[in-house]
Structure formats: C-alpha cells, structure tokens
C-alpha positions as CSV (number, residue, x, y, z in Angstrom):
1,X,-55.0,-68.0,-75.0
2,X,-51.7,-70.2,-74.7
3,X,-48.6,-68.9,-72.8
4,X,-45.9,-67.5,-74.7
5,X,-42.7,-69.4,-74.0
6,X,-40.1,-67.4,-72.9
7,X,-36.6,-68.0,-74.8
8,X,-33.6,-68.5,-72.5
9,X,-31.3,-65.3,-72.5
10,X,-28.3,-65.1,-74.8
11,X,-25.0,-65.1,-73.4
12,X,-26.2,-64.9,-69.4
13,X,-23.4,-64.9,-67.1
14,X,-23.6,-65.8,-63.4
15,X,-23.0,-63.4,-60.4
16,X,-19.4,-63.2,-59.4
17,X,-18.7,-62.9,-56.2
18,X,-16.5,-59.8,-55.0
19,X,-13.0,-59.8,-53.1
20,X,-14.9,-56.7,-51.2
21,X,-17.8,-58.7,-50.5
22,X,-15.5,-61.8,-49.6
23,X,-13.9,-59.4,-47.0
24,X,-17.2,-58.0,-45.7
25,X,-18.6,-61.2,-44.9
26,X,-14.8,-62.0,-43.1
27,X,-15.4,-58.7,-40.9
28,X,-19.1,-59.5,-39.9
29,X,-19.4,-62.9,-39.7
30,X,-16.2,-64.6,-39.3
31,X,-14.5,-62.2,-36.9
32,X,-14.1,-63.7,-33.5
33,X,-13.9,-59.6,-31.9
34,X,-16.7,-58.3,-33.6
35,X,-19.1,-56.5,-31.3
36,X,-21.9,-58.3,-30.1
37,X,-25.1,-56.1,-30.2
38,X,-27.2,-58.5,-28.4
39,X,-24.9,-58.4,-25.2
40,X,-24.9,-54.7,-25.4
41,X,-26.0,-52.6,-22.1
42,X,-29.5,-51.1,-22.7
43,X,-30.5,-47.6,-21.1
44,X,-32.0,-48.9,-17.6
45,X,-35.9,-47.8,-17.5
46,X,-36.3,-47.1,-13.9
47,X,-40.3,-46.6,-13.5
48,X,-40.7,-43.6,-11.7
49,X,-41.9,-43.9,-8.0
50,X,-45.3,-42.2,-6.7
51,X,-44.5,-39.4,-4.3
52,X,-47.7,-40.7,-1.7
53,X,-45.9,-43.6,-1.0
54,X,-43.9,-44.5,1.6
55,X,-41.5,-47.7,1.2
56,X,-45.0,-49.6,0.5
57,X,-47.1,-47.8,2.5
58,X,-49.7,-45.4,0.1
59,X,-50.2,-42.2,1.7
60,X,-52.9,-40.8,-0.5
61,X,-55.4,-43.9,0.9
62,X,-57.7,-42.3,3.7
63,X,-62.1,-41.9,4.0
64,X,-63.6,-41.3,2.1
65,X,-62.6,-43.7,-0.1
66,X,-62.5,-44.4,-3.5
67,X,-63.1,-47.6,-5.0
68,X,-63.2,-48.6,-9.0
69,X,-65.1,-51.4,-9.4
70,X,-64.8,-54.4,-12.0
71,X,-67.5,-55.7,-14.6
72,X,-67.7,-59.5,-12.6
73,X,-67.8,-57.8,-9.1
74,X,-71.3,-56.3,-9.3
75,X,-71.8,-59.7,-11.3
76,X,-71.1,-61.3,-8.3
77,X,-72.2,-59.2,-5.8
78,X,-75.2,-59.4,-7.4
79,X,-75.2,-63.4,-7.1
80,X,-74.1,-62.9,-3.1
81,X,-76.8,-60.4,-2.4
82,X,-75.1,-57.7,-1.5
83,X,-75.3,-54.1,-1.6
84,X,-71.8,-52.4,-3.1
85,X,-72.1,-49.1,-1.3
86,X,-72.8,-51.0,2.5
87,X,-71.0,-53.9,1.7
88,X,-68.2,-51.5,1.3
89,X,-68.9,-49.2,4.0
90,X,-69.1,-52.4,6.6
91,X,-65.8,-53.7,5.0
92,X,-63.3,-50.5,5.7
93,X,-65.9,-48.7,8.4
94,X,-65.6,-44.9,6.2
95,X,-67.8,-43.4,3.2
96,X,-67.0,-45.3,0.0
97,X,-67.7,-43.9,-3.4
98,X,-67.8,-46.9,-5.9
99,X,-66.2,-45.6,-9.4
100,X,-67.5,-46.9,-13.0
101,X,-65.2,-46.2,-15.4
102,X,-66.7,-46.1,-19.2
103,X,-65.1,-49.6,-20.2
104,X,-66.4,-51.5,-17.6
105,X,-70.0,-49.7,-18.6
106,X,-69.6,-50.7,-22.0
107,X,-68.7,-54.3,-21.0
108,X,-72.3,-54.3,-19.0
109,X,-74.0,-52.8,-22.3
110,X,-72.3,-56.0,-24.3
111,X,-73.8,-58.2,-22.0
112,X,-76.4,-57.9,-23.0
113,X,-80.0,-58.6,-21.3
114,X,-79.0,-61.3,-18.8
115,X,-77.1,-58.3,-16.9
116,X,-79.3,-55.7,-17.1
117,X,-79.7,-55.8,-13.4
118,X,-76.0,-55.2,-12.7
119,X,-76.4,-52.2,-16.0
120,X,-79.1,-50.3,-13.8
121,X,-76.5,-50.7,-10.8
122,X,-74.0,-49.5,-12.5
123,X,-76.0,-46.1,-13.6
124,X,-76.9,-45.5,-10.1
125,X,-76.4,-41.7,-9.4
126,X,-74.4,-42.5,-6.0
127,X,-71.7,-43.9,-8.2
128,X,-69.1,-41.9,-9.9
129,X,-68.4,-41.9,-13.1
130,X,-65.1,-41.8,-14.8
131,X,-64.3,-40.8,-18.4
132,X,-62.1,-43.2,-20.6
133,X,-59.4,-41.7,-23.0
134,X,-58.0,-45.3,-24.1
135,X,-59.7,-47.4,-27.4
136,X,-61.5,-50.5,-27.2
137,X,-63.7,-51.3,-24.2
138,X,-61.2,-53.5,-22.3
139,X,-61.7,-52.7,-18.6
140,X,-58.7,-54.4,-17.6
141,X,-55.7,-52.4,-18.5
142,X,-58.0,-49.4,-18.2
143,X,-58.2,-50.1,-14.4
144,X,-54.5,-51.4,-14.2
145,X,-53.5,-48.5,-15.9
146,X,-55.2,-46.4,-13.8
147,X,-54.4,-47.4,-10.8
148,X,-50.4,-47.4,-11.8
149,X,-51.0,-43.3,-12.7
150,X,-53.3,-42.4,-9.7
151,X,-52.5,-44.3,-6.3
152,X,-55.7,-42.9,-4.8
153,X,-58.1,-45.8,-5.7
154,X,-58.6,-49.7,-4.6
155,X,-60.0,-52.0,-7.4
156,X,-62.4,-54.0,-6.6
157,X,-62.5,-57.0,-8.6
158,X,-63.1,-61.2,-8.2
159,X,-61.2,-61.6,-11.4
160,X,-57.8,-63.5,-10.5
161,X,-55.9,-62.6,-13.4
162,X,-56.3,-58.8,-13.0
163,X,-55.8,-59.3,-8.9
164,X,-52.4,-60.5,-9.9
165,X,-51.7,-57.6,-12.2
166,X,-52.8,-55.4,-9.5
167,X,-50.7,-57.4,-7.2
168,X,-47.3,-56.2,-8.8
169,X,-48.1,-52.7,-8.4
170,X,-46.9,-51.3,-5.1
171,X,-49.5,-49.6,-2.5
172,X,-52.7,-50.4,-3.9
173,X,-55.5,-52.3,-1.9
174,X,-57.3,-55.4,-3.7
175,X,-61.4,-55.5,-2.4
176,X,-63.2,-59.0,-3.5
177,X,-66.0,-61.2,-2.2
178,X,-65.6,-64.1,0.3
179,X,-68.0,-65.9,2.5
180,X,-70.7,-64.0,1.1
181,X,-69.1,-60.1,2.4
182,X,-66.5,-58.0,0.9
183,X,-63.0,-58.4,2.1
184,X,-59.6,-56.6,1.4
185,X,-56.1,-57.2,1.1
186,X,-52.6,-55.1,1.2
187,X,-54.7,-52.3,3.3
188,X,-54.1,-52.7,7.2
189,X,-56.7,-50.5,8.4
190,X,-58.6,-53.2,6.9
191,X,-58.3,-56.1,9.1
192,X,-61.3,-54.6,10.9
193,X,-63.4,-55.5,8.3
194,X,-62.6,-59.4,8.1
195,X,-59.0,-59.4,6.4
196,X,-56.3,-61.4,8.5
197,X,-55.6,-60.4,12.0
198,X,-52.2,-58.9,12.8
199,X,-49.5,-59.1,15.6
200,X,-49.3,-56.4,18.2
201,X,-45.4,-56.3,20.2
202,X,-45.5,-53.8,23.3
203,X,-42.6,-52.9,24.9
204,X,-40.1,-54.7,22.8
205,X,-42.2,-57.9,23.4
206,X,-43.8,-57.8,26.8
207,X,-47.6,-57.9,26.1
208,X,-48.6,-59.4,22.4
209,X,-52.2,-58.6,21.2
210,X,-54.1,-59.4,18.2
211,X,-54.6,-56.1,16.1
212,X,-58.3,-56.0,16.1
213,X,-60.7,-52.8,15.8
214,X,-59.7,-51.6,19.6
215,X,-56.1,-53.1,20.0
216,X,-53.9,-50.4,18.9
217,X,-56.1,-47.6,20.6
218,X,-55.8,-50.0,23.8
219,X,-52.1,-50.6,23.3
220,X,-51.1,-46.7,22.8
221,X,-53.5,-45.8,26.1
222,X,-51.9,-48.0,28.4
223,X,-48.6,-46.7,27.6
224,X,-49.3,-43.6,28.0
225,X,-51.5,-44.4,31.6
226,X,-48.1,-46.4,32.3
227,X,-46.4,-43.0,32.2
228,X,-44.9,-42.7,28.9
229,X,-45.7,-39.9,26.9
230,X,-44.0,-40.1,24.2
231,X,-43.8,-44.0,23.3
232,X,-41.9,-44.8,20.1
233,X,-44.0,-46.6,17.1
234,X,-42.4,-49.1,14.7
235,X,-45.3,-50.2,12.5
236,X,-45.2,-52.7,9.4
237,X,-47.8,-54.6,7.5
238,X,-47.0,-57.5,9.9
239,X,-46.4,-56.2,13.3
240,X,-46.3,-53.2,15.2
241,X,-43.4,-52.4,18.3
242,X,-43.8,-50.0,20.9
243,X,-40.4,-49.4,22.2
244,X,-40.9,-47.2,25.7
C-alpha cells in the first residue's frame, strides 16, 4: 500500500518571535552581570575523621590482628609457597586472623577450576568470614570501602591499583609479597618483619641506632640506667627523639 501524500497546510504562518522572549534572552545570555552558577561556592564536604587515629597514627591497630585478604594474594601466595596464617604471623610477630569477605569468595568461585586450590584456602575454618551487604562481587571497593568505615583491618593485597586506593586512605597498613615472604608498609611495628629500617636519635642526637626488633627497648633502658627516669619520647613514622 502506497503513502498518502500529505497536502501542505493552508494559510501556515511562521513563529514570531516575542519582545518578552527578545528581552529574556537579553537578561540570560547577553548580560555581562548575570550570575555565574558555575563559579558559585559549593557546601565543602569535609569527610569525617576516625576517632582511633592520631594525626596518621591508627590507634585501633594492635595483636591480634586482623587482616582482609585479596583474591590475587592467596593467588600468589599460593605461587610463592607460602602459608597465609605463618607468613603473617612471621611478618608482624602477633596472632593474625586472615578475613574473607564474600566478594573475594565469589571471585575464587568464578575462577573457576584452575583456582580451586586457593577456593579450599579460602574456606579454611581458621579464617574469618565476613558478610557482604554491597551488589555485584567486586572485591575491590568492598575492601576499600571497608577499610575507609572500620580502621581496624590491613588489606592484604599484590594488586597495585587497589594498593594505591588504599594508599590515600589515612592509617591503614598495606601487607604484600616480596622476595618470596610477606612484607608491610605504613605500619612501624612492622619493620621487624622485613619493611624498611628506621632512624633512632637519643638525646637530641648523641647516639643514632637503626630501629630494629631490640633497638627501641635498648634505647629506653639505657636512659633509664643513665639515670633518667622519666625520658621524653618524640616518635614519627621516620625517626624517634629522646630528649633527657
């Protein structure tokens, strides 16, 4: 069936443009002092801060600790040889309870039967298991998420785009693999267990040490032999002053 053709209308007239439409477009467009919405001052959003820190220094760390492990660190502790629960325990020298959340389980089940191995890991009874409220089985933003609510955990992960996620959030220790043993970062306590060595100043720099496992109980116990009971302790994530 053909198209109809449609006749042109009878006596059409054009649009005519408006003297209020001519002076609306002078007020909004043309106006050198109209207001400018895009330079306008936006509410500031101040995230709030965590009450267990301390300038950067998380309070609500201690043993035994808790750690929430990634989908490509069993992955590759599997690969290293290496036992998540002892690695652990030799990295920070306390009890470590590794924590599966139920997107990085999912992510294991996905995997399908080249990771089973790092699957029955994962579902060992010595782990804890946390519940997942969020959609989707994306472990990242689960774990940064997490870890931005609840300052209690340290993530351990190889993955370089969630260690700089985790990076920007204040107070909360990074654990990955390197040389074939675990290792951490932004946790002092942890330069015990193979992270960089520190710088000890005594007595408003007198005696430098190297902050090892027995420098700091060395340093305080010589003061105090030394005859000062009461020494004054300035400590950073860098260095650490005695003043006497």
């Amino acid at each position: 069936m053909g198209r109809a053709k449609k006749s042109p209308k009878f006596a059409a007239m054009k649009k005519m443009i408006t003297k209020r439409a001519i002076n609306n477009y002078k007020e909004e467009v043309l106006n050198p002092n109209r207001k400018d919405l895009t330079k306008e001052k936006l509410p500031r959003n101040v995230p709030n801060v965590s009450s267990a820190l301390f300038f950067t220094h998380n309070t609500a760390l201690g043993p035994p600790y808790r750690v929430l492990v990634d989908t490509n660190f069993i992955n590759f502790s599997i690969q290293n040889k290496l036992d998540l629960e002892k690695g652990m325990m030799d990295c920070l020298y306390a009890k470590c309870t590794p924590c599966i959340t139920d997107c990085v389980m999912a992510e294991l089940e996905k995997l399908g039967q080249k990771y089973r191995v790092a699957l029955r890991i994962a579902k060992d009874p010595r782990f804890e298991r946390l519940p997942c409220t969020h959609k989707g089985t994306y472990a990242d933003d689960c774990l940064v998420d997490r870890v931005t609510q609840h300052k209690c955990f340290i993530v351990a992960t190889c993955d370089r785009d969630l260690k700089r996620r985790i990076r920007k959030i204040p107070g909360v220790p990074i654990m990955y693999i390197t040389q074939h043993k675990y290792s951490i970062e932004r946790l002092p306590e942890a330069t015990i267990g193979g992270g960089n060595s520190k710088n000890m100043i005594i007595g408003g720099g007198s005696l430098i040490l190297d902050w090892g496992v027995c420098g700091f109980t060395y340093a305080v116990s010589s003061l105090i032999s030394s005859g000062h009971k009461n020494p004054v302790i300035i400590c950073s994530s860098e260095f650490c002053v005695f003043l006497c």
